[in-house]
C-alpha positions, 0 to 999 in steps of 0.5 A: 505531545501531539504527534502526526499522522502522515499519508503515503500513496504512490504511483506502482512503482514508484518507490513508495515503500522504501520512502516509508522506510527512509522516513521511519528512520528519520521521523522520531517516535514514529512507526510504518503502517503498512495498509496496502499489505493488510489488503494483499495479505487478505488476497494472498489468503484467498490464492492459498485457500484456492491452492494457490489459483485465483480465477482474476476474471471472476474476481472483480465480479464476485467481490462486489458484494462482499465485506472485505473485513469479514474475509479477513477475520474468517481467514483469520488475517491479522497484523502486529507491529514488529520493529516499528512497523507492521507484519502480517499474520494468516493463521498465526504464520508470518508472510514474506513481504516478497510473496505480498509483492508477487506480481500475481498478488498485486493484480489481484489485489488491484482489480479486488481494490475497484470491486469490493466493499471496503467500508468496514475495512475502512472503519477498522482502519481508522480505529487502528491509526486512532488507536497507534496515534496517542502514543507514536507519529504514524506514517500510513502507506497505502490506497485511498487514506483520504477516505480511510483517515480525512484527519491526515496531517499530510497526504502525499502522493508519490509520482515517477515517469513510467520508464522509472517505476518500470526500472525499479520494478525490474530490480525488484523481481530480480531474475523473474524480470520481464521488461515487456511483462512488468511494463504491461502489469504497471499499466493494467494496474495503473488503469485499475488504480485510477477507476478506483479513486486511488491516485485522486488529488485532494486540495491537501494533495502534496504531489513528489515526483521522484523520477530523478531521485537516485535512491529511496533517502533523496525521494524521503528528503523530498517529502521531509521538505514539506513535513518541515515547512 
C-alpha cells in the first residue's frame, strides 16, 4: 500500500494544531508528527537548564553557529509516538503541550528558528518521516517541511485574517489573555517567521484560508477538500 505524507504549516495563530488533530481522526491508518514541538521542546530544555531564564536577545546571536540537533541529544530531548501522535521527552519527563505553547517559548522559539543551524535537525527529520511512512499515512506539522521532506504529497499552508488568530490565541491563554499583549506577539512573531522562509509558497503550495471556519472539523474539511481530489 503506498500511504501519504501530507505537510501542515500555518499562520500563528491559525489553528494549525487542532486541524492536525481533526485530520488524524479522519485520515485512516494515519499519525500526527508534531515537528514544531520537537523544536520548542529543545528551546523549553534550553529555558529549564537557565532556570527558567532565556536571554531572547542574545539568542539569535549565539545560536548561529550551533547544531541544533547536537543540543537536543545533550539535553537529552526526544519523542515517541503516543496515541497516534508524538510527545516529547527531556530527561526521560514527558512536557505538557501547554508549557510547549507558553507565549514565552514560542518566541523563543521563533527568533531560535531564523538563527540556527538546522541542517542536521533536518536530516534527522527526514529519516524519522521515512522511517514512519512504510507503515502509516503521516501528517507533519510544522515550519519549513519543503526543505525538511521535498517528497511531500501535499503541502498546506493554513492562513486566517489577524483579528482571527488573534481571537483564538486569546482562547488559548485563557486567564493569561491580553488582547494588546498577544496582538504585539503574533506580529513580532509573524516577522521572524517570514525572515526565516517559513510562510514560503511552493508551486505545490495549497493555501486554506480558515478565517471564517467556525471550529477546527470545518477548517479540516477545507483541507480534506484537496486531499480528495
Amino acid at each position: 500500500m503506498n500511504h501519504i505524507v501530507i505537510g501542515i504549516e500555518g499562520y500563528v495563530g491559525a489553528g494549525k494544531t487542532s486541524i492536525c488533530r481533526e485530520l488524524l481522526n479522519q485520515i485512516p491508518n494515519s499519525i500526527l508528527l508534531h515537528g514544531g514541538n520537537l523544536y520548542r521542546a529543545i528551546v523549553f530544555a534550553l529555558m529549564q537548564a537557565q532556570k527558567d531564564q532565556i536571554n531572547l536577545t542574545n539568542l539569535a546571536e549565539n545560536i548561529k553557529n550551533i547544531d541544533v540537533k547536537q543540543i537536543m541529544d545533550k539535553l537529552q530531548v526526544r519523542f515517541e509516538i503516543e496515541n497516534r501522535e508524538t510527545v516529547v521527552y527531556v530527561k526521560d519527563k514527558k512536557i505538557d503541550e501547554e508549557e510547549l505553547q507558553s507565549k514565552d517559548a514560542s518566541l523563543a522559539v521563533s527568533i531560535a528558528g531564523k538563527s540556527a543551524n538546522n541542517a542536521n535537525l533536518y536530516s534527522f527529520g527526514k529519516s524519522i518521516i521515512d522511517l514512519y511512512k512504510d507503515k502509516f499515512n503521516v501528517i507533519v506539522s510544522g515550519r519549513d517541511l519543503m526543505n525538511i521532506y521535498p517528497e511531500l504529497d501535499y503541502h498546506f499552508l493554513i492562513t486566517a485574517s489577524l483579528e482571527e488568530r488573534i481571537r483564538r490565541k486569546s482562547i488559548q491563554y485563557k486567564e493569561n489573555a491580553d488582547y494588546e499583549q498577544i496582538k504585539t506577539n503574533i506580529i513580532e512573531r509573524d516577522k521572524l517567521q517570514e525572515a526565516a522562509g517559513y510562510y514560503k509558497k511552493y508551486d505545490r503550495t495549497i493555501e486554506v484560508d480558515v478565517t471564517n471556519c467556525k471550529n477546527a472539523k470545518e477548517s479540516a474539511d477545507k483541507v480534506l477538500q484537496y486531499i480528495a481530489k
